[in-house]
N, C-alpha and C positions, 0 to 999 in steps of 0.2 A: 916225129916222136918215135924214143925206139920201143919195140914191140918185145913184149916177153912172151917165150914160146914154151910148149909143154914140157920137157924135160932138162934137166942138166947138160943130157946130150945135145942135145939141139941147137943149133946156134942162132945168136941172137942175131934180129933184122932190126928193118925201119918198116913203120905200116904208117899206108898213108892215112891223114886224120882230116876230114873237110874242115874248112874253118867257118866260121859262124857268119861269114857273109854266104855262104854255100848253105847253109843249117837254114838260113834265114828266107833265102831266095825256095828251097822246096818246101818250107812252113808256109809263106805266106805272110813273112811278119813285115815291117818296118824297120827300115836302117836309114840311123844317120852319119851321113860319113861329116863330122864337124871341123870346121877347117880345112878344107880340103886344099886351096895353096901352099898348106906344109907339106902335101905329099907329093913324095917325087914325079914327076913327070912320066914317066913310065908304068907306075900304078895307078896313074889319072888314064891316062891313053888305053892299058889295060882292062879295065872296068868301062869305059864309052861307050860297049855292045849293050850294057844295061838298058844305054839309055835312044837306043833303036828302037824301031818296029819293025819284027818281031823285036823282043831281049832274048841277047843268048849269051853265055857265057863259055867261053870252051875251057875245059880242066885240064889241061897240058899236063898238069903233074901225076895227077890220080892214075893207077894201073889200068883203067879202061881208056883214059883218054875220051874222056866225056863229054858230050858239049850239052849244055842246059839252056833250054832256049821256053818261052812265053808258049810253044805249041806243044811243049814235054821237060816233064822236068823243074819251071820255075812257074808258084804257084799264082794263080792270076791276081791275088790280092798285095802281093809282094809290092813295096813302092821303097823307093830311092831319096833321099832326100841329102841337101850338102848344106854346107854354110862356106862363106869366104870372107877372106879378110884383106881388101884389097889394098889395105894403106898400110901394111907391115910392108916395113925392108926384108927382104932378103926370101919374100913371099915368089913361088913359083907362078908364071901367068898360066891362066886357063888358055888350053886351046881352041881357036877357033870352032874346028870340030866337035865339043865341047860345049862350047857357047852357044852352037846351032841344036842345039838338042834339046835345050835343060829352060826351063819358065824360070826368070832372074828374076826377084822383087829384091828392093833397097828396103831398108829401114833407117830413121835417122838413130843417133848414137841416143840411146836414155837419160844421159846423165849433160847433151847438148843445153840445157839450161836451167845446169847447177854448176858447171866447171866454172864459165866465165861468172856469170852474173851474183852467184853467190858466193865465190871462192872469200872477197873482203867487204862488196858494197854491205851484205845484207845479213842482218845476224839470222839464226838456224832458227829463230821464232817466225821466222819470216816465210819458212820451208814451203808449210801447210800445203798442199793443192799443185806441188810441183809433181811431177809424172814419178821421177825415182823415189821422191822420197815418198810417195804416197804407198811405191811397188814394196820397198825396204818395210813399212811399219807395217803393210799387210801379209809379209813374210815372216815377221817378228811378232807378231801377236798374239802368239801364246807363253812369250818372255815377260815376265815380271818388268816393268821399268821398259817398255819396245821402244818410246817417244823415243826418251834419253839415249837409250842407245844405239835408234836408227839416224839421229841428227851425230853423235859422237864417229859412226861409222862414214856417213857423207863426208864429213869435215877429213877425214881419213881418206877417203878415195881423192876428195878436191886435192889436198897436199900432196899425194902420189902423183897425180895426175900434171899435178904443174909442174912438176919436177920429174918428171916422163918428159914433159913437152921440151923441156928446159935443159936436157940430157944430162940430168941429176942421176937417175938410177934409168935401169932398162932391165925390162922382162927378163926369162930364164930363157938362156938361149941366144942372148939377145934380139928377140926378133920383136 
């Protein structure tokens, strides 16, 4: 970012600015990096000291050349968290070293049975007690009318969805 300096005279520079993963590492807060197979392989590889013992981070850019490590500098409450999405094309793989670091739990997909099973066998009265549409109407319930238009919205995802599958339309980006 460039920096404004005191006078007219004075010429303008660049001052360095941490970024909120740095902001976040000496708070103490939580970060989620969310899809982390979109991000280049070199900002993955970059960031995998987070996920050592000790964590450190070194600041290669910053004017002091800093390094932020679990013993100074990154606060102990600080935690790391990713998501991935292994069954996109065009999705970077995790690297091993990577893989050796990080506590991997699967989830199945939410909407695994509403896509098939309800797409035509079953009409939307049928929904009741299914896991999404249960998650939809309790997101929706402070909407006038939530039923109606959390069965209106499934019916909307199921037709995207088969036509995702069916290489009718594709995400932004195509990924």
């Amino acid at each position: 970012r460039q920096a404004k300096t005191g006078g007219p005279a004075e010429a303008k520079g660049f001052q360095f600015v941490e970024s909120e993963l740095v902001e976040a590492l000496r708070k103490g807060e939580w970060v989620l990096l969310d899809n982390l197979t979109a991000a280049p392989s070199d900002v993955v590889e970059r960031i995998l000291s987070l996920a050592e013992t000790p964590q450190t981070l070194h600041l290669f850019e910053s004017p002091s050349n800093e390094t932020l490590s679990s013993n100074g500098g990154i606060d102990n409450d600080f935690r790391l968290f990713a998501t991935v999405n292994s069954s996109r094309d065009g999705q970077e793989k995790l690297s091993s070293a990577l893989l050796n670091r990080v506590i991997s739990l699967w989830l199945p997909a939410l909407d695994a049975d509403v896509t098939f099973n309800l797409k035509y066998e079953q009409s939307p009265d049928q929904w009741f007690g299914l896991e999404l549409y249960d998650i939809v109407i309790a997101l929706l319930a402070d909407i006038p009318a939530s039923k109606a238009l959390g069965k209106i919205l499934l019916r909307l995802h199921c037709g995207l969805s088969d036509k995702w599958c069916h290489g009718v339309v594709e995400t932004v980006g195509g990924a």
